[in-house]
MARKOL-895402 format. One record per residue: residue in one letter; x, y, z of N, C-alpha, C in turn. Coordinates in steps of 0.001 Angstrom, whole numbers, padded with zeros to 6 digits, always signed. Layout:
REM residues N
AXYZXYZXYZ/...
END
This chain:
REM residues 125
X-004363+014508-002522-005069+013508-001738-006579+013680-001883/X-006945+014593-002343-008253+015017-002074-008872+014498-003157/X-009906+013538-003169-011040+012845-003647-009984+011277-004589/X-008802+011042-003841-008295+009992-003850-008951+008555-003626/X-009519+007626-004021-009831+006449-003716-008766+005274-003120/X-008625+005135-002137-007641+004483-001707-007691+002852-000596/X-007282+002005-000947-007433+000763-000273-006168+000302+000865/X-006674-000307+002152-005314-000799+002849-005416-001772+003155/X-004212-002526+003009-004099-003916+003294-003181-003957+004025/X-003586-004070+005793-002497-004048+006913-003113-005073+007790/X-002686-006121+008329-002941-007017+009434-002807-006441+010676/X-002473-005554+010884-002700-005106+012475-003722-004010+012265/X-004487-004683+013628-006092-003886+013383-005417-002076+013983/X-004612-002068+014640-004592-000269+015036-003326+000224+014369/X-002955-000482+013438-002029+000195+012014-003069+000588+010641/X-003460-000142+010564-004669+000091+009867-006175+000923+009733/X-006249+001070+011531-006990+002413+011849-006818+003209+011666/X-005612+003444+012305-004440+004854+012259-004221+005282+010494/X-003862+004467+009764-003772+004551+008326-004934+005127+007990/X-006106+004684+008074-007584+005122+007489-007661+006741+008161/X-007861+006650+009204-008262+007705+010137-007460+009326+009250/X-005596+008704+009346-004657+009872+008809-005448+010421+007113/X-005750+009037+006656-005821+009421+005070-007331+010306+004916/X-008035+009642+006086-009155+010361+005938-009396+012017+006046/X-008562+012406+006988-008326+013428+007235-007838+014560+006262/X-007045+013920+005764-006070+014507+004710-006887+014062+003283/X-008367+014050+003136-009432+013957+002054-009233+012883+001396/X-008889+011853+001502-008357+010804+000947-010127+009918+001179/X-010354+009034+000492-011733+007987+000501-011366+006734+000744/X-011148+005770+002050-010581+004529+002487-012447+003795+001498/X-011966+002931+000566-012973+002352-000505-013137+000894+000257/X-011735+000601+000751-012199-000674+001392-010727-000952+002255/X-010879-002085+002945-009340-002549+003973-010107-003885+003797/X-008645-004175+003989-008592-006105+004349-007091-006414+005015/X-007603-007555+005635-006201-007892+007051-005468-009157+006586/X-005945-009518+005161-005075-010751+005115-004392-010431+003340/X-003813-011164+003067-003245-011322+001629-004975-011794+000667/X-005211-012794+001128-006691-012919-000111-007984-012283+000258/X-008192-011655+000870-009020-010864+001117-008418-009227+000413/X-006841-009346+000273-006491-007846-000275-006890-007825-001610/X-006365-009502-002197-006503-009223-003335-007972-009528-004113/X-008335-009676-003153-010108-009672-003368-010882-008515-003660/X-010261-007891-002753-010720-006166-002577-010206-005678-003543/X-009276-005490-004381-008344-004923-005182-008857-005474-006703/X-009633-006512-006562-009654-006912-008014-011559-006507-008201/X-012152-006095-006740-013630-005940-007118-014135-004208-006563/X-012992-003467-006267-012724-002115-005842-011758-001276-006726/X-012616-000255-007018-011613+000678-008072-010894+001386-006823/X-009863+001796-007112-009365+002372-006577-008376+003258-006951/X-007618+004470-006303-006511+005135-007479-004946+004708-006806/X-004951+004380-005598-003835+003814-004529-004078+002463-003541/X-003253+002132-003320-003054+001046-002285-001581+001250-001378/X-001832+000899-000171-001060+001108+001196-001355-000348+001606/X-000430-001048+000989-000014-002572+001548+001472-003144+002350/X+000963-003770+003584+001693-004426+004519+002881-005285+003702/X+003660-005780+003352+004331-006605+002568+004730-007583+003474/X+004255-007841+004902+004352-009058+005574+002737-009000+006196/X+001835-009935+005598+000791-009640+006392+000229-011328+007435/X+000781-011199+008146+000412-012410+009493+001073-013241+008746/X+002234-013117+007861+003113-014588+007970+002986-015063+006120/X+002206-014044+005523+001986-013927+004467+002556-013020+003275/X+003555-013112+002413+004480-012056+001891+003199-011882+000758/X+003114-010378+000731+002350-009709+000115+003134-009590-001777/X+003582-010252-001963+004199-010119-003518+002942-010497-004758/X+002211-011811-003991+000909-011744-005551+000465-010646-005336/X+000253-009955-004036-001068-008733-004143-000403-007239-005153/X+000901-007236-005435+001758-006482-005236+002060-006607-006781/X+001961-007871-007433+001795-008313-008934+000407-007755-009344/X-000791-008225-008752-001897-008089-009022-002060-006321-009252/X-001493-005609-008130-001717-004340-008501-000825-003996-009650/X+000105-004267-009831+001063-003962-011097+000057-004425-012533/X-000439-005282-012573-001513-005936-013641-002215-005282-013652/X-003125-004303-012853-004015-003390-012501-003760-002018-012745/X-002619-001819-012811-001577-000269-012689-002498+000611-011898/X-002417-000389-010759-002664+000580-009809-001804+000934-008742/X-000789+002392-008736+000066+002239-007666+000010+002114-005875/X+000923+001616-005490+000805+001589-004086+002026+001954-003159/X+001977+001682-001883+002686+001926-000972+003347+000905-000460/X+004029+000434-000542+004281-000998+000446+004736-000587+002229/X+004388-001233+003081+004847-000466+004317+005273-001899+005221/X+006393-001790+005997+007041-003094+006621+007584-002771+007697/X+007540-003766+008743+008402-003304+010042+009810-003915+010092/X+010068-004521+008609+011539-004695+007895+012898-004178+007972/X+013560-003608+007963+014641-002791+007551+015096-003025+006213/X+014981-001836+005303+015590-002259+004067+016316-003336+003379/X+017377-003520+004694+017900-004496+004186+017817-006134+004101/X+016231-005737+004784+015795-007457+004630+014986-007173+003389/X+014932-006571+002738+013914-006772+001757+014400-007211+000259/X+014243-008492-000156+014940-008927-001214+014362-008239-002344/X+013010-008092-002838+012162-007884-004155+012318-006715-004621/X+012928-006410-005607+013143-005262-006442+012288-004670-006587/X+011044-005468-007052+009973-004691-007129+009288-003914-005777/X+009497-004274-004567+008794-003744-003665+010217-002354-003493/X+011136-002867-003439+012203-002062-003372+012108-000560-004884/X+011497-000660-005550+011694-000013-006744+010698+001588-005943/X+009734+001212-005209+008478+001941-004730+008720+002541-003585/X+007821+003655-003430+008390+004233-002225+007519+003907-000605/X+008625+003059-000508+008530+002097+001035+008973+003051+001769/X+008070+002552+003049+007931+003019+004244+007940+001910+005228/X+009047+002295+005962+009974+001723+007282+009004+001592+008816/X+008473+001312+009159+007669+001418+010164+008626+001536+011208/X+008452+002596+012708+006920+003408+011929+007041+004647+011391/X+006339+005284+010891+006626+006315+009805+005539+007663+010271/X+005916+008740+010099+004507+009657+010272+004075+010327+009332/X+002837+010721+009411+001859+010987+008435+002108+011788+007649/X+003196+012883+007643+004047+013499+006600+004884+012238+005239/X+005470+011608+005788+006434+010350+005278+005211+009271+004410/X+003763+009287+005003+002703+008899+003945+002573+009123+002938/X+001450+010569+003231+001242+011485+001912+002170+011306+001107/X+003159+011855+001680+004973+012192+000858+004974+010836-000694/X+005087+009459+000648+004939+008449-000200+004045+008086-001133/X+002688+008370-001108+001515+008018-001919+001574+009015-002918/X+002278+010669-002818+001904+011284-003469+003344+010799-005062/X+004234+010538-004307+005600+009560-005185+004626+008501-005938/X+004241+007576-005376+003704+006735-006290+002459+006693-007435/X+001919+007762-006746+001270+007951-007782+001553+008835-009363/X+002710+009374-008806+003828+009672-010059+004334+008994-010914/X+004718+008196-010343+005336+007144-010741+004997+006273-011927/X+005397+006051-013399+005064+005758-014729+004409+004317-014097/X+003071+004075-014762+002743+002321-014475+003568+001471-014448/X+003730+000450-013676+004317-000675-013300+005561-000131-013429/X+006128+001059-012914+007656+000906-012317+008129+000226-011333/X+007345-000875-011035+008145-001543-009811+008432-002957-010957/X+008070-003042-011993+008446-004193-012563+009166-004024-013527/X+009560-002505-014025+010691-002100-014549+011841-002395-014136/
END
């Protein structure tokens, strides 16, 4: 985690605190946040970054272009949902290591440190 560049794209303003605050802690560099789908992928296409921790429902908005865009980018991420697995149709979000809300800050790291393992664009494998 340590000197990680990392972006979040969560619509709830104290999921998104909490996210920054944990990663910060744990040496991680929050580069930028955004609360909607085009503002993520705004941030994502004008912010380097080495991770992303994206909402995959954000206010009514399914996060799948932002989720392409990072795959185009090979930049890995997190997807995080207050879903249950089994609503989640997209292979690709399904391929990554999702997190079930709510999750604790062990079950993060854990996850970010998976994806960033993870060969480029294995979620579109």
């Amino acid at each position: 985690m340590e000197l990680m560049r990392l972006v979040i794209v969560e619509d709830d303003v104290a999921i998104r605190n909490l996210l920054a605050d944990v990663l910060k802690q744990k040496g991680g560099t929050i580069v930028g946040t955004a609360n909607n789908l085009l503002d993520g992928m705004a941030l994502v296409k004008e912010t380097p970054c080495d991770c992303a921790v994206v909402d995959i429902d954000l206010a009514g908005d399914q996060a799948l272009p932002l989720i392409e865009l990072l795959e185009e980018l090979s930049i890995p991420f997190v997807p995080i949902t207050g879903l249950t697995l089994a609503n989640i149709d997209s292979p690709r979000i399904r391929a990554m290591p999702l997190l079930i809300k709510p999750f604790d800050s062990h079950d993060l790291l854990d996850a970010i440190a998976r994806a960033c393992q993870m060969p480029p664009n294995a979620a579109s494998s």
